[in-house]
C-alpha positions, -999 to 999 in steps of 0.1 A, spaced: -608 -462 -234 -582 -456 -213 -555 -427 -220 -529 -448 -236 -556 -470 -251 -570 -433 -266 -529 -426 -279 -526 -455 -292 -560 -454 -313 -549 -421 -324 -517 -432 -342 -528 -455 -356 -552 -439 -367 -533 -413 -381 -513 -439 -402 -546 -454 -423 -549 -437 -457 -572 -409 -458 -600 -425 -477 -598 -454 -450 -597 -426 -423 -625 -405 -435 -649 -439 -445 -640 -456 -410 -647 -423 -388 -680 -411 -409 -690 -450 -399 -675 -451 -369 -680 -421 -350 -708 -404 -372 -732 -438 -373 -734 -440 -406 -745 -469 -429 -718 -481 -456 -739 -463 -480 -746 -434 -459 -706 -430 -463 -704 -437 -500 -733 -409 -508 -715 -384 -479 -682 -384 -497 -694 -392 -532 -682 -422 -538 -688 -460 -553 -705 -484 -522 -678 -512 -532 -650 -485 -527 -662 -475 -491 -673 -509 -477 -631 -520 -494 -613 -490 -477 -631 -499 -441 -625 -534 -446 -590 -524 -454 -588 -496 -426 -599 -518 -400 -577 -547 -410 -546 -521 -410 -563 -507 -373 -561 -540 -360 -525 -549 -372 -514 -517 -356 -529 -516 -328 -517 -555 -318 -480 -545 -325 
């Protein structure tokens, strides 16, 4: 990415939820399988694969504005 590409990805970001942050980087940037996440952090597989679906909807609606 390129510098304001990386900004821009880092605000918004930084505006997701923190369940939808913490799901989307542990998939994201630590490779991990939906339920991968949901036994990391202890939570229900429905929840995790819902707040990335959600994240990335929200990522995608700020990042296009």
């Amino acid at each position: 990415l390129g510098e304001r590409a990386s900004r821009a990805l880092a605000h918004c970001m930084g505006a997701l939820q923190p369940r939808q942050r913490e799901c989307i980087t542990l998939a994201f940037q630590g490779g991990l399988t939906h339920p991968e996440v949901a036994a990391e952090i202890g939570e229900p597989l429905g929840s995790v694969k819902s707040w990335i679906r959600r994240g990335l909807a929200a990522l995608k609606r700020c990042l296009e504005s």
